[in-house]
Every structure is written in C-alpha cells, then in structure tokens.
C-alpha positions as CSV (number, residue, x, y, z in Angstrom):
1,X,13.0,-24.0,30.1
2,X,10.3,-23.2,27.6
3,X,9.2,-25.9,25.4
4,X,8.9,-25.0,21.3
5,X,4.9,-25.0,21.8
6,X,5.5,-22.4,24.5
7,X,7.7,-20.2,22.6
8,X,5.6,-20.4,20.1
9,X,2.5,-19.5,22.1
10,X,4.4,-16.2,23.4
11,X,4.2,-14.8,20.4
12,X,0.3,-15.5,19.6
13,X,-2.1,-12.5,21.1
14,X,-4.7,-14.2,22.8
15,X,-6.7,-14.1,26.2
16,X,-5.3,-15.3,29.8
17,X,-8.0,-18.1,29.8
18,X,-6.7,-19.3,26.5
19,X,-3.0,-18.6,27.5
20,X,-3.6,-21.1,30.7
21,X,-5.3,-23.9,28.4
22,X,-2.6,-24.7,26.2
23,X,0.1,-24.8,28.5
24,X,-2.0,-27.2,30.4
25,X,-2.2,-29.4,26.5
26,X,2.0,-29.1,26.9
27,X,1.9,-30.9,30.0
28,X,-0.3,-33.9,28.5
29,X,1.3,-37.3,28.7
30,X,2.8,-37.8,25.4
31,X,0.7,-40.8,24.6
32,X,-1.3,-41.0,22.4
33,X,0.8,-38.8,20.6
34,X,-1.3,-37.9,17.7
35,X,-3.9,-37.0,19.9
36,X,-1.8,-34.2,21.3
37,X,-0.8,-32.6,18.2
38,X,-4.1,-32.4,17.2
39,X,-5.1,-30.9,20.3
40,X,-2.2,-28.1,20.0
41,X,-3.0,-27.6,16.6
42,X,-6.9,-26.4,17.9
43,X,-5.1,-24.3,20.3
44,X,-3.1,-22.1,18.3
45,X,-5.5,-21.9,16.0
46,X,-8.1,-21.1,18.4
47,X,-5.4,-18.7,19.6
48,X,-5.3,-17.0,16.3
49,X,-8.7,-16.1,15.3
50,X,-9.3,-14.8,19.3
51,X,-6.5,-12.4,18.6
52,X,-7.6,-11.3,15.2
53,X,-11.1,-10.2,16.3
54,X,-10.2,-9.4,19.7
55,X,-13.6,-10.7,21.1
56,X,-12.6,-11.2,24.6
57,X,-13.5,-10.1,27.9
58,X,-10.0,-8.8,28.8
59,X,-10.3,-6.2,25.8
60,X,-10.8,-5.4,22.6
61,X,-8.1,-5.6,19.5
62,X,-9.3,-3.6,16.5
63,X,-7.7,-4.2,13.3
64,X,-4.9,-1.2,12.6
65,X,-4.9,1.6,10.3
66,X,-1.7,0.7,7.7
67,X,-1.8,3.8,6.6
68,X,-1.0,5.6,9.7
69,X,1.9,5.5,11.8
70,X,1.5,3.5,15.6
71,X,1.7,5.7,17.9
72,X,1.1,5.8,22.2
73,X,-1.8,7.0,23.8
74,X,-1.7,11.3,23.3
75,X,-3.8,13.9,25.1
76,X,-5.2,17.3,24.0
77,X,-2.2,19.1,26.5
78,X,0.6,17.0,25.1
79,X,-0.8,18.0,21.1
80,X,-0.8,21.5,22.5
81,X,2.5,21.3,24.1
82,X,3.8,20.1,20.4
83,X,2.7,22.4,18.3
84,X,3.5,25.4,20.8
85,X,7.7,23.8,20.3
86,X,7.0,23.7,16.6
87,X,5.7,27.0,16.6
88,X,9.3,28.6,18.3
89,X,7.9,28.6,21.8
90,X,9.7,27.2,25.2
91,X,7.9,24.5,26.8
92,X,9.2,25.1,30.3
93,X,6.7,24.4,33.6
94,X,5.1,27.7,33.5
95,X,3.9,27.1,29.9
96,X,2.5,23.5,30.7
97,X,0.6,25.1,33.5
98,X,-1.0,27.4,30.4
99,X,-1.8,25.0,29.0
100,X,-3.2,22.9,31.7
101,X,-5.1,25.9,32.8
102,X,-6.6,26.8,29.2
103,X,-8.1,22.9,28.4
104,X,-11.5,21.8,29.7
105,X,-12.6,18.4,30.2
106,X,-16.0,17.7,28.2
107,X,-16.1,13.5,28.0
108,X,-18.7,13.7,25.3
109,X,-18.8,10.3,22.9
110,X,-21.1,8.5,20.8
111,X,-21.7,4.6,19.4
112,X,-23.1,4.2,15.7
113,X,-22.9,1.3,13.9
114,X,-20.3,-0.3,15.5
115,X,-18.0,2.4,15.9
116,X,-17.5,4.5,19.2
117,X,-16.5,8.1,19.0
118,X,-15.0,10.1,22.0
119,X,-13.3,13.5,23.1
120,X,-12.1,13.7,26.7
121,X,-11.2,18.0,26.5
122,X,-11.2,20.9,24.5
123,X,-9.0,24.3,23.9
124,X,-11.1,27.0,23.3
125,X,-10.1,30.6,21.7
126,X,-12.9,33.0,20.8
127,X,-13.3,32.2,17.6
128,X,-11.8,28.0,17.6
129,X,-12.3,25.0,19.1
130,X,-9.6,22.3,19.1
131,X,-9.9,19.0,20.3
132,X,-8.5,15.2,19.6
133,X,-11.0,12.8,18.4
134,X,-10.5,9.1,19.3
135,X,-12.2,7.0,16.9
136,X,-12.8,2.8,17.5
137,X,-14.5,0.5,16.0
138,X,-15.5,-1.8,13.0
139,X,-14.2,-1.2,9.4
140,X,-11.2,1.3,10.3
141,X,-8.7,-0.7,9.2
142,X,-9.9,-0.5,5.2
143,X,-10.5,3.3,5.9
144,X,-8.7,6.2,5.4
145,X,-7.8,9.5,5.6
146,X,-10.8,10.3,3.2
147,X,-13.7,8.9,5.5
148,X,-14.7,11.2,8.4
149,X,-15.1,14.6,6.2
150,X,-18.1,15.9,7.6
151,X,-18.5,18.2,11.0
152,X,-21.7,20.2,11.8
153,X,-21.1,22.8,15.0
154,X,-24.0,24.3,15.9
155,X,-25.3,25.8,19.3
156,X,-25.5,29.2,21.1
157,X,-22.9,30.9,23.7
158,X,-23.9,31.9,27.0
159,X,-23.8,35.5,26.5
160,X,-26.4,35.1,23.7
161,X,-28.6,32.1,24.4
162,X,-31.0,33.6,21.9
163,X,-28.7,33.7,19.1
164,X,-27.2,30.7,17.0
165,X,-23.6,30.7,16.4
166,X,-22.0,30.3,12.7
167,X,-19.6,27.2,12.0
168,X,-17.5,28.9,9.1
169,X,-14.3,26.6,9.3
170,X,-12.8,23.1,9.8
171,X,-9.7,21.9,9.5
172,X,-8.5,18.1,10.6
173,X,-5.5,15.1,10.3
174,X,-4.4,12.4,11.8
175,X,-2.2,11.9,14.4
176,X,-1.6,8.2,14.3
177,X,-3.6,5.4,15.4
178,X,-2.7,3.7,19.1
179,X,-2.1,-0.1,19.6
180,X,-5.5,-1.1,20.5
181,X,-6.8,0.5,16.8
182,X,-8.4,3.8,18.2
183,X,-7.9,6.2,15.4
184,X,-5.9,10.0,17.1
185,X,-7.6,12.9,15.0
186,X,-6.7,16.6,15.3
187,X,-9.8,18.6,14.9
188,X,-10.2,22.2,14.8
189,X,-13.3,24.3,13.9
190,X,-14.3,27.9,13.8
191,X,-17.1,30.0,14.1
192,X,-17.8,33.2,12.2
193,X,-16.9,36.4,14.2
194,X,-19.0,38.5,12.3
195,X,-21.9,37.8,14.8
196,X,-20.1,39.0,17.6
197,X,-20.3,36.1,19.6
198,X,-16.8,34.7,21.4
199,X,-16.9,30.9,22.3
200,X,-14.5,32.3,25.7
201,X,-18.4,33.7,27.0
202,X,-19.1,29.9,27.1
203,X,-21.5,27.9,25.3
204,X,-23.5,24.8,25.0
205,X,-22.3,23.2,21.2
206,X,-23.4,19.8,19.8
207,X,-20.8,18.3,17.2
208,X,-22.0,16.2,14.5
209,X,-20.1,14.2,12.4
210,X,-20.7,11.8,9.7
211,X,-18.6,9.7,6.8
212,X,-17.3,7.7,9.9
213,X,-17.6,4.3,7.1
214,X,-17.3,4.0,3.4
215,X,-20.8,3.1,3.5
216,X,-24.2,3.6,5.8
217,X,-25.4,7.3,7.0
218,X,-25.5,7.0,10.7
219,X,-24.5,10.4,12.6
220,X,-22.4,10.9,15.4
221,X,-23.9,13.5,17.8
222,X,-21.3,15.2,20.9
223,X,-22.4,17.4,23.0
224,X,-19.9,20.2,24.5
225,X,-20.6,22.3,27.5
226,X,-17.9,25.3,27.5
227,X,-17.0,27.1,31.0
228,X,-16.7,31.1,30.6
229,X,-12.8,31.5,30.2
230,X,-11.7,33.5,33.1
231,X,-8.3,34.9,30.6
232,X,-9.9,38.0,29.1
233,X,-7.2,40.5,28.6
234,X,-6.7,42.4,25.6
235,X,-3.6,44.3,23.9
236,X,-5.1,46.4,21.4
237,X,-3.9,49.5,18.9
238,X,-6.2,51.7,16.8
239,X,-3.5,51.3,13.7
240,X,-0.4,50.5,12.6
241,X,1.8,50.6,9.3
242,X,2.9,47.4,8.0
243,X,3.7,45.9,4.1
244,X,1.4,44.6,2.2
245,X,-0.2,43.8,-1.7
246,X,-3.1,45.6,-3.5
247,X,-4.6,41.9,-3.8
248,X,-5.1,39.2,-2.0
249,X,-4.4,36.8,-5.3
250,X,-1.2,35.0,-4.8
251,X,-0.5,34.7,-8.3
252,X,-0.4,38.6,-8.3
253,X,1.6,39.1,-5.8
254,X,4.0,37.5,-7.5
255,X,3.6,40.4,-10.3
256,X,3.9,43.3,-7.6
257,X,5.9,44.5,-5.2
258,X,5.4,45.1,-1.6
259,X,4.2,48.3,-0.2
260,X,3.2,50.2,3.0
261,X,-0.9,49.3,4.5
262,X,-2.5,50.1,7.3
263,X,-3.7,47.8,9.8
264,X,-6.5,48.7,11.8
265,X,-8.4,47.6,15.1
266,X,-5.4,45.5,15.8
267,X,-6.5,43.0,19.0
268,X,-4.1,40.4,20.5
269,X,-5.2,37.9,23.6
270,X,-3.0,34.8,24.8
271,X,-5.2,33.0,22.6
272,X,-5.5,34.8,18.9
273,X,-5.3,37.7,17.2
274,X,-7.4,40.0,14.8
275,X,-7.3,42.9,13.0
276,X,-8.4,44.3,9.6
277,X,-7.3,46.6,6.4
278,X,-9.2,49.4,4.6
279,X,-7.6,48.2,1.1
280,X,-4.9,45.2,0.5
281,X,-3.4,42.2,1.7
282,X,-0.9,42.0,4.2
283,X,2.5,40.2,4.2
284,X,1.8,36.5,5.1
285,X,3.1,35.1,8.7
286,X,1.5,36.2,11.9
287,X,4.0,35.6,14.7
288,X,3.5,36.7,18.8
289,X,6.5,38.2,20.2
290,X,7.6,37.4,23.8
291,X,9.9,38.8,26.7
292,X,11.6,35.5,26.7
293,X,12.7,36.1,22.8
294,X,10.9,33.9,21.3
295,X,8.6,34.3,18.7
296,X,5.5,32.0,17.8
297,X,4.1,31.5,14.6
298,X,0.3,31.6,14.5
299,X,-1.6,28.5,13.9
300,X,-4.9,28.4,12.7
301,X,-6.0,31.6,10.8
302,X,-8.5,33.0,8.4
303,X,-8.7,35.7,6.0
304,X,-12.2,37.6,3.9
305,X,-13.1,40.6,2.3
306,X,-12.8,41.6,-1.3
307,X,-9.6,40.6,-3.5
308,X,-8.6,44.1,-3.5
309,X,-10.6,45.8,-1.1
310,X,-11.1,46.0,2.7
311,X,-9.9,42.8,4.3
312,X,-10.1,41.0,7.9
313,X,-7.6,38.4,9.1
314,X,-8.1,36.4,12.3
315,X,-6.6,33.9,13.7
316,X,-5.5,31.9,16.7
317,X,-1.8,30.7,18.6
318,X,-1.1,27.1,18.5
319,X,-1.3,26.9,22.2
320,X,-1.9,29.6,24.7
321,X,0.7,32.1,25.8
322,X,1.6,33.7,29.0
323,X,-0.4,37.2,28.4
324,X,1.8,38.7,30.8
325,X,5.2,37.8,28.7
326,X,3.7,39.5,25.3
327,X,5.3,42.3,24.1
328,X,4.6,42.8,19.9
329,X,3.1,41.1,16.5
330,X,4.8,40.7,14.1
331,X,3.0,40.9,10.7
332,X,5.3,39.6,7.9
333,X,8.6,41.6,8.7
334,X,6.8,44.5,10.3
335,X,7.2,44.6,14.2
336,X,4.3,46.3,15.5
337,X,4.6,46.7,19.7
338,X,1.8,46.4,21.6
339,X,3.2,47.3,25.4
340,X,4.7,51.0,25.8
C-alpha cells in the first residue's frame, strides 16, 4: 500500500536517483518527527525544480510550446502519408513503399545558442524539398509561430557543379511539439526552374536558418547531400485546351467569365507537374488522376509571368504517386489525358 508521500511523489517528474531517495525518507523512523517532515519537504521540492529544468542525466525536459498542440514523435514518411489521404489518395502498402522509396536519409543538425536543430530525411521533387525540422532547446516555450522565419538554400546540383541553384520559395508550420519539448516543423522550399537545374540530378545544399530566438543572431547551418533519383519518367503533351481568365488578378476574375486557353508543354512525373500558357490564367486546382479512381489534389505549387500575358505554373504532389497508375490532369474542370 502506498503511503500519501508516495502517492504524491508519483505524480512529481523527477530522476530515478531522486525517485529512490525519498522513498528511502518514507521509511525513516518516525522520531524525531519534525525532522522528517522537514526532510520530505526538501524532497519534493528538490523533486520539483529537477523536473522543471530537466537537468538530469536520464534526459532532458524542455519547457512546452502552449501554443501548439502535444503531439507523438512523427517522421517525414508518416507527414507524407497524411497529406497524400488529405489530398484523395489511398494509402494502401504499395503507396507506403512510394513513399519509403522516394525519402532519403540526410541526419544533418546544428547547436547555437542553446538550441539544437535537426532533420533525419528529405522528399525531393525537381523543383521542392520537403522535410520536418525538429527544433530543442532553450527559450521555446515563450516562442512562437513567428520566430524561425528565415531559410537560405543555396548549393549546386550534380549535373551542374559549376552553376548555383536559385531558392525562389518557402513555405512552413507547425506540426505540434512532442513531450520532451522538441518543436515538429513542416518545411518546404523551392528553387527556380528557370535555370534548368532539377534537384532529382542530385545536389549538395547547405540550409541556413535563423530567427530561432526572439533575440541574438546566431545561424543555423545544415548540410544536405541529395542522391540522383532513379524515378525519371515523364508523361508529356505538346498542348491541350482547357478554361481559363485573361488575368491572373483574382479580383477580376470575379468580373469575367471563363473561357477556352491553351496549355502548352504540359509535363507530369510522380512527383509534379508543369506546364505554361501563351496568354491567361488557368482555372485554379491541379489534381493527378489515377487507375485506381482517385484523384489527388496538388500540394505545393507556383505560378509567374505577366498578369495578362504568358504564364507558367508548376508545382508538385503532396506525396509521390505510382507513375505507372497515372492516367490524366485535371486542370480546374478540364480533363486532359496523358496515356492513349
């Protein structure tokens, strides 16, 4: 039977060391009396501050986040496997084995001023990165949402060693934070395809990020080694009609109605899609259609060129697909097939 100082001690977070002395205090003879409340009062207290800071051997308890939601440890193939069911896709074996195929393991992190930065693996697409950034350390539990906002890519692919590559987009949130106060964050970043370079040719990137803290300027530095991706295939069509707005203003959409553009140099991989328009905007909603019926909605995507002039839109599937089970694009409600 537990005594009330035991009960009481279950529900205090503190080291095994610490655990073992004050049930050894329990078992004191009960004289002098005042003596052993005074020495159970050190204990718990002791007790206490040990779990608050977490300085102990056995591990390390960071304060949490309160603004995000507690959530279990998550790796980059479970994130992918989410998003690819939120998308409309099937997460059956084969797709997990995909997905498993398509992530690489990079173990990159960095330490700065107190605060410990790590990624275990990457997806790569030609144009995106993705990744999960698990973030520890001092002063995350007064942060939020707000620090963290600065990512540098920089680097070359293998193809082109001579030639650096253009970071043109970033896009980030957070997943949660885990028990032990590690910070989750989604991270995805893009390079310009107007230099012709694809990250699937391999690379050798360095990540930096900074605005880890409210305050101080340190600089986290990761470096990411990327494999050639041996998925190259390519569904491809010269042209194809589809509906569409003289501008790409969304405020004027709303003023006009629909009508027919072309799209040109259409190119769809398991990984993305790209294609481009000699005048107008298409319909919004870039969806991969597959033998299975299902259709998935793109993820991350980009669009440039002039508000009513030629324009380019690229973009990328929130997990890879099965090249062999892809049959069309959809493009807004225009089905445009891409097998004969």
């Amino acid at each position: 039977m537990k005594t009330p100082y035991q009960e009481m001690f279950e529900e205090v977070y503190a080291p095994g060391s610490l655990r073992e002395a004050m049930r050894a205090v329990t078992k004191l003879e009960r004289k002098p009396r005042r003596r052993v409340r005074w020495l159970l009062a050190a204990a718990v207290l002791a007790a206490v501050l040990v779990g608050a800071v977490g300085a102990d051997s056995e591990g390390v308890r960071e304060p949490l986040r309160e603004d995000l939601p507690v959530i279990g440890p998550v790796i980059l193939e479970e994130e992918l496997g989410r998003r690819w069911v939120e998308a409309g896709g099937i997460l059956d074996e084969a797709q997990k084995e995909v997905i498993a195929q398509a992530v690489q393991n990079v173990r990159a992190s960095d330490t700065q001023d107190g605060i410990t930065v790590s990624i275990d693996s990457v997806y790569v697409t030609e144009f995106y990165l993705e990744m999960l950034l698990n973030i520890q350390g001092e002063d995350l539990a007064g942060s939020s949402g707000r620090n963290l906002v600065t990512y540098e890519l920089s680097g070359s692919v293998s193809s082109a060693p001579d030639r650096s590559i253009s970071h043109s987009y970033t896009g980030s949130g957070d997943l949660g934070v885990t028990a032990d106060g590690t910070v989750v964050r989604s991270l995805h970043l893009g390079i310009s395809s107007k230099e012709g370079l694809s990250l699937l040719d391999g690379a050798e990137l360095e990540l930096r990020l900074g605005c880890l803290k409210t305050y101080g300027d340190g600089e986290w530095v990761l470096p990411i080694a990327l494999a050639p991706s041996v998925d190259r295939e390519v569904l491809s069509l010269k042209e194809a009609a589809a509906m569409g707005y003289p501008s790409a203003d969304i405020e004027r959409r709303k003023e006009t109605e629909a009508e027919p553009i072309t799209l040109r140099d259409i190119r769809v991989t398991s990984t993305g899609f790209q294609f481009r328009t000699d005048w107008g905007c298409p319909e919004t909603g870039v969806y991969l259609c597959l033998s299975n019926g299902t259709e998935i909605k793109h993820g991350n995507a980009s669009e440039s060129g002039r508000t009513e002039g030629p324009h380019k839109v690229e973009g990328c599937w929130p997990a890879p697909a099965d090249f062999s089970q892809i049959e069309a694009l959809r493009v807004g409600d225009t089905l445009i097939p891409l097998r004969p």
